[in-house]
KOLPATI-346340 format. One record per residue (C-alpha): residue in three letters; x, z, y. Coordinates in steps of 0.1 Angstrom, whole numbers, plus 2048, in hexadecimal, padded with zeros to 3 digits. Layout:
BEGIN
<site rest="ALA" X="X" Z="Z" Y="Y"/>
...
END
This chain:
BEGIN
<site rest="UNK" X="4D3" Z="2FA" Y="473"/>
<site rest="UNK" X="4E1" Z="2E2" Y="48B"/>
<site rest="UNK" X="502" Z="2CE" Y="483"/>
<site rest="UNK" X="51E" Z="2DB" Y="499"/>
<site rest="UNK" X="526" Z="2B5" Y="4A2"/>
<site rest="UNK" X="509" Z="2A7" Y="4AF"/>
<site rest="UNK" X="50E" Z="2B1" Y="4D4"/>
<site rest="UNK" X="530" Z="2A4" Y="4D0"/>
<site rest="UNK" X="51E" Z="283" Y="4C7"/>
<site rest="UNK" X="509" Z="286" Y="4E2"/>
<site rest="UNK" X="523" Z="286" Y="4F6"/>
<site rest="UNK" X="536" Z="268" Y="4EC"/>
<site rest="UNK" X="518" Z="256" Y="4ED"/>
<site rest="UNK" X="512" Z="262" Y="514"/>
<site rest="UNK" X="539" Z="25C" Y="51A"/>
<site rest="UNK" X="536" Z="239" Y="50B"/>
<site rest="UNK" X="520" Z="22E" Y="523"/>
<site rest="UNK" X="52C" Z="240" Y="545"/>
<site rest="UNK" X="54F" Z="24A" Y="545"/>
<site rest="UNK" X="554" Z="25E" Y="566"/>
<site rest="UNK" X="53C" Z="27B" Y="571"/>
<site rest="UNK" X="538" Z="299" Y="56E"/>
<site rest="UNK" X="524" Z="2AD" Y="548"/>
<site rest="UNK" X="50D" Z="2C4" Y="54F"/>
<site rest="UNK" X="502" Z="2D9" Y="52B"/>
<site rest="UNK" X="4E2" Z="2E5" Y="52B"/>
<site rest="UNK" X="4E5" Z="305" Y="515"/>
<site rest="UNK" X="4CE" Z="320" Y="50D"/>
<site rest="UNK" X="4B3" Z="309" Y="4FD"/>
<site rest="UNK" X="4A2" Z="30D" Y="4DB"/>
<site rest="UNK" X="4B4" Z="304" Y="4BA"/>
<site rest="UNK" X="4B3" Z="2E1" Y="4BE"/>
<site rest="UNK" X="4D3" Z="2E1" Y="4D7"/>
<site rest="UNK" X="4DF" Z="2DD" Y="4F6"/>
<site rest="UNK" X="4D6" Z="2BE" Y="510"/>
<site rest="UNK" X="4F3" Z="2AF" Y="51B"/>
<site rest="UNK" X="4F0" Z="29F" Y="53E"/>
<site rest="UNK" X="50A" Z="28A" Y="550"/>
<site rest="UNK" X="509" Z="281" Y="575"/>
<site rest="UNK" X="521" Z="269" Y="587"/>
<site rest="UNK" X="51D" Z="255" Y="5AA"/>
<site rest="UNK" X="530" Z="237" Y="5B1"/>
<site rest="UNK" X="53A" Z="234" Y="5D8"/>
<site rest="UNK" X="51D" Z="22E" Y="5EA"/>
<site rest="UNK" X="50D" Z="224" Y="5C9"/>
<site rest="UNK" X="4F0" Z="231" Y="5BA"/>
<site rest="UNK" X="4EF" Z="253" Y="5A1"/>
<site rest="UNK" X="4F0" Z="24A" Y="581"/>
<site rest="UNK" X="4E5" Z="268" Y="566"/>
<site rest="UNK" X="4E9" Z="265" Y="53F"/>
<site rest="UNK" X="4DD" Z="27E" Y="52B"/>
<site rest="UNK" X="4D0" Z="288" Y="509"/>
<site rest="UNK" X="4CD" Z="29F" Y="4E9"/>
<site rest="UNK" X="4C8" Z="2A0" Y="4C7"/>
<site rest="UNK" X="4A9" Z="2AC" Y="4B5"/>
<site rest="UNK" X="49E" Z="2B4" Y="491"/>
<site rest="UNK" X="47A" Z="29E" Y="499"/>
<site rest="UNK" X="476" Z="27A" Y="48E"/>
<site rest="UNK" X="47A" Z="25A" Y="4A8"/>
<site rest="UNK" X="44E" Z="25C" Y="4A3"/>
<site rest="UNK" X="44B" Z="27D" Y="4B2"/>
<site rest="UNK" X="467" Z="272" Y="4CE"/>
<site rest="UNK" X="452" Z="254" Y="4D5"/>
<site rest="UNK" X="433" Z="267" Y="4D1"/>
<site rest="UNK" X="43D" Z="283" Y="4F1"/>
<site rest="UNK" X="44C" Z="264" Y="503"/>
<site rest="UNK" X="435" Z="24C" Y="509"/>
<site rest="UNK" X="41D" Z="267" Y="50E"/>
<site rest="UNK" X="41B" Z="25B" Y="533"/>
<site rest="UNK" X="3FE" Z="269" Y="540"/>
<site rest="UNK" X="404" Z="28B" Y="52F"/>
<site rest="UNK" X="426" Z="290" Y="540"/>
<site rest="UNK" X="41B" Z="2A7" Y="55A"/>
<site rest="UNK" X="40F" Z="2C0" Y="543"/>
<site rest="UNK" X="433" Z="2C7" Y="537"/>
<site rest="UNK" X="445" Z="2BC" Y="550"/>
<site rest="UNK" X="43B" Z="2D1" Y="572"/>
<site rest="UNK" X="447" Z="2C1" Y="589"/>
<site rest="UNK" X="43B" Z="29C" Y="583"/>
<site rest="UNK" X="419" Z="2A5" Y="596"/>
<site rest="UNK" X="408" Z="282" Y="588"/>
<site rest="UNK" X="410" Z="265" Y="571"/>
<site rest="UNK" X="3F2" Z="24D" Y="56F"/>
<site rest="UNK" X="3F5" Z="229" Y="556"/>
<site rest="UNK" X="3E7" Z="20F" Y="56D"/>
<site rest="UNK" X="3EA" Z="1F1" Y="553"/>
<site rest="UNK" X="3F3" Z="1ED" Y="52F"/>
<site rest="UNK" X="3FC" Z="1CC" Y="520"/>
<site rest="UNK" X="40E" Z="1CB" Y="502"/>
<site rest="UNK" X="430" Z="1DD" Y="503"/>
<site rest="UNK" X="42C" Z="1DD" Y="52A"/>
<site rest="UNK" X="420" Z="1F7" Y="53F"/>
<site rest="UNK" X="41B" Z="1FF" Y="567"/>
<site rest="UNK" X="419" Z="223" Y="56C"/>
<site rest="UNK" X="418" Z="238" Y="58B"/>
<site rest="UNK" X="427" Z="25B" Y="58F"/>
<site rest="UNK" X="42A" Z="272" Y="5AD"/>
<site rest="UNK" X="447" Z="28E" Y="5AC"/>
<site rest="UNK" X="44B" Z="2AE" Y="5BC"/>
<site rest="UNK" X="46C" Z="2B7" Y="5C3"/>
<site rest="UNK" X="479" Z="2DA" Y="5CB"/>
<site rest="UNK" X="49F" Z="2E4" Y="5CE"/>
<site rest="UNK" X="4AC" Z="2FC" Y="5E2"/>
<site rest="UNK" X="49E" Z="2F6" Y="609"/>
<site rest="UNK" X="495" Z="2D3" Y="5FF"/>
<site rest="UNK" X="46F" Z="2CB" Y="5F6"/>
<site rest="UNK" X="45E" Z="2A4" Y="5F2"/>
<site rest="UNK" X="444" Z="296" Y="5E9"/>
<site rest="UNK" X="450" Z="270" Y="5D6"/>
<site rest="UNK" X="43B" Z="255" Y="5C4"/>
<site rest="UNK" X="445" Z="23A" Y="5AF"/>
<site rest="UNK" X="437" Z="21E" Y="59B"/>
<site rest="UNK" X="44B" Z="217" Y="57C"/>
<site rest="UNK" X="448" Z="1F8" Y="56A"/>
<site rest="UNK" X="453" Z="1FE" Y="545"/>
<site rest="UNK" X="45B" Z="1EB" Y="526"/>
<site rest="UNK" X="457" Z="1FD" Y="506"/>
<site rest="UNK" X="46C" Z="1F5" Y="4E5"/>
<site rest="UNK" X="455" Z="20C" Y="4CF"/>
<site rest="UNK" X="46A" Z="225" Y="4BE"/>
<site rest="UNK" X="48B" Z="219" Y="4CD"/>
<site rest="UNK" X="48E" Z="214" Y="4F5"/>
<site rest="UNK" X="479" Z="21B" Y="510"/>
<site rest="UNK" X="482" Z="20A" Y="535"/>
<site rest="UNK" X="473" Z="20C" Y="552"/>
<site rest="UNK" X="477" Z="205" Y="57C"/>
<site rest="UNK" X="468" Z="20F" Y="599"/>
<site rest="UNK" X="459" Z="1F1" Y="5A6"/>
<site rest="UNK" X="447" Z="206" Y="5C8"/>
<site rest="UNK" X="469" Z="20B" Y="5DB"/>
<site rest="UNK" X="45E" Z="224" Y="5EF"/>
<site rest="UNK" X="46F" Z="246" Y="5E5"/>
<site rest="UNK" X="48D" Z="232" Y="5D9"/>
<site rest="UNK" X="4A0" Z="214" Y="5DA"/>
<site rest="UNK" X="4AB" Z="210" Y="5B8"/>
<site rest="UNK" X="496" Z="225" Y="59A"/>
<site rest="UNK" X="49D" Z="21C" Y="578"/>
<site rest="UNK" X="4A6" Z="224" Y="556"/>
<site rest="UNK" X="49D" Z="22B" Y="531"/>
<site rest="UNK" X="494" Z="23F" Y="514"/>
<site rest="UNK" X="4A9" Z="239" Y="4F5"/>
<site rest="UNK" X="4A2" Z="246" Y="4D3"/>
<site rest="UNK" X="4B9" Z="245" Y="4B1"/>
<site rest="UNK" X="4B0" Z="250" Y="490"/>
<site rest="UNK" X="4CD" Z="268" Y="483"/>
<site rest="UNK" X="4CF" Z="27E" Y="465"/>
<site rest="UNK" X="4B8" Z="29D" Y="468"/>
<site rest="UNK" X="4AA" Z="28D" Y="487"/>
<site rest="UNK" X="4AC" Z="277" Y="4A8"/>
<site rest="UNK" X="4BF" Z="273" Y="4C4"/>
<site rest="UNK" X="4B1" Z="26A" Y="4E8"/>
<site rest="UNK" X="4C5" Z="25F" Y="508"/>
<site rest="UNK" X="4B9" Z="25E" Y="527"/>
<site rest="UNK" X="4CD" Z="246" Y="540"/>
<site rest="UNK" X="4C1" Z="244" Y="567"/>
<site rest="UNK" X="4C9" Z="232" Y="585"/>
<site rest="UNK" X="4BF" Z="23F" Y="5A8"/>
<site rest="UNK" X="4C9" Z="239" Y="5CB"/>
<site rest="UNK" X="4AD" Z="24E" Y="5E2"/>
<site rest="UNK" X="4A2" Z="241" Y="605"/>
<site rest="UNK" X="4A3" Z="266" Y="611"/>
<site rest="UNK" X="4C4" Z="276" Y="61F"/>
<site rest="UNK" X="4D1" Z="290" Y="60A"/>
<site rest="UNK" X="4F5" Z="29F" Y="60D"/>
<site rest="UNK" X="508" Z="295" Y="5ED"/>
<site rest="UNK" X="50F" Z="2B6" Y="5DD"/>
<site rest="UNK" X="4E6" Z="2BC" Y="5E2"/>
<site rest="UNK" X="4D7" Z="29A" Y="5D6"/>
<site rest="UNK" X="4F6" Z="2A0" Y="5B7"/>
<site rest="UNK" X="4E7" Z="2C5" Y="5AE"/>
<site rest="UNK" X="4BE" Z="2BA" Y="5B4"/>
<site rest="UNK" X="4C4" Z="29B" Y="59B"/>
<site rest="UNK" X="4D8" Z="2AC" Y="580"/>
<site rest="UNK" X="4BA" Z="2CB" Y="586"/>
<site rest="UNK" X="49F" Z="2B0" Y="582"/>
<site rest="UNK" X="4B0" Z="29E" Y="565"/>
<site rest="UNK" X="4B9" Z="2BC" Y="550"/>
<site rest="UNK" X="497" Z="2CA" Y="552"/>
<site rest="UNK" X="486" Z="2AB" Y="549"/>
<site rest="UNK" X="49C" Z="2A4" Y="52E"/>
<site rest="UNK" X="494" Z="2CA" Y="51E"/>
<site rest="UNK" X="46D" Z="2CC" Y="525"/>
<site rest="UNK" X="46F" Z="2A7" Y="50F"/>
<site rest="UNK" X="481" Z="2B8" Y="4F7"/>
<site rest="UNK" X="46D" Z="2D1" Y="4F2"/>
<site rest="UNK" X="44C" Z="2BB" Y="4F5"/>
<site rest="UNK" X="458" Z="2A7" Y="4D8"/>
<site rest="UNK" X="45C" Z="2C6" Y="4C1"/>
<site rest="UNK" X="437" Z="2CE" Y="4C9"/>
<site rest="UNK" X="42B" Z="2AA" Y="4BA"/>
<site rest="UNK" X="423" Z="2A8" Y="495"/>
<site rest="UNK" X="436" Z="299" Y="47E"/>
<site rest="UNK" X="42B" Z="278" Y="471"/>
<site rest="UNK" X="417" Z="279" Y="455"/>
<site rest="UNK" X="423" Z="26C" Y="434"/>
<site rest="UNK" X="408" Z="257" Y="421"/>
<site rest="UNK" X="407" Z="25B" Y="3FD"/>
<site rest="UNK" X="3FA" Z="23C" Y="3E6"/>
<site rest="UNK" X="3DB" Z="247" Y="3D1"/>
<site rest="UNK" X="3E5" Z="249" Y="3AA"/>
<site rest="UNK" X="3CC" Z="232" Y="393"/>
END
């Protein structure tokens, strides 16, 4: 059973980072919890989201469902592609195209994320194409708690498309919170690590 104060920690960890906004729960998930998801725009700024949840799985099988890149699309419907175009090290150039539906409003958007992985801990990336959007970037964080791990999601965005506020508010916090439970629920589908056992002589 899950500790009543974890999404409480959540939380602070979300308010501790972005002060002003506005928390959307998530409810209605499996046992795990809820995702918590908070929205804010500065004037004129971009939209900045921070969300996260806890989850009885270890920071391997968050890692694991994370940098899974190229299998993203078959959890998450609407990320239509994500391709790796080069590996080197901890760096990697990936290109996704997203279809977004909300309401009357439909597009088609590509970007091409250049991403810096910390294994087990952080995951950044950017979008270095600049097509869709002007700015595109955040991270993936992930911290070993007892009975589990938390992961935050934090994103910066500032579309080159027109979109009344209230709209481009509602199709982000839709978009975030879905991505943030079809993760969730990919990382409970990866195995847990295997523990290896030192032969007896």
């Amino acid at each position: 059973m899950r500790a009543p104060d974890r999404s409480e920690r959540i939380r602070r960890w979300l308010a501790g980072g972005l002060l002003a906004g506005i928390m959307v729960p998530l409810g209605g998930l499996p046992a795990s919890g809820p995702v918590e998801l908070r929205l804010a725009q500065s004037q004129g700024g971009p939209y900045v989201m921070e969300g996260g949840f806890w989850i009885p799985a270890t920071p391997q099988q968050a890692w694991q469902a994370l940098t899974d890149y190229e299998g993203i699309p078959g959890f998450v419907p609407s990320l239509a592609r994500s391709q790796v175009l080069a590996r080197s090290g901890g760096h990697v150039l990936i290109r996704q195209e997203a279809r977004l539906a909300f309401l009357f409003f439909r597009r088609h958007m590509e970007v091409r994320l250049d991403v810096l992985e910390e294994p087990f801990l952080r995951i950044s990336f950017k979008d270095s194409l600049r097509e869709d959007f002007e700015i595109y970037e955040g991270s993936w964080e992930i911290r070993e708690v007892s009975g589990g791990a938390e992961v935050v999601y934090r994103l910066r965005a500032r579309p080159r498309f027109a979109l009344p506020g209230w709209l481009a508010r509602r199709l982000f916090a839709s978009q975030a919170g879905d991505l943030l439970s079809r993760v969730r629920l990919e990382i409970l589908r990866k195995p847990a690590p295997q523990m290896s056992v030192s032969p007896r002589h």
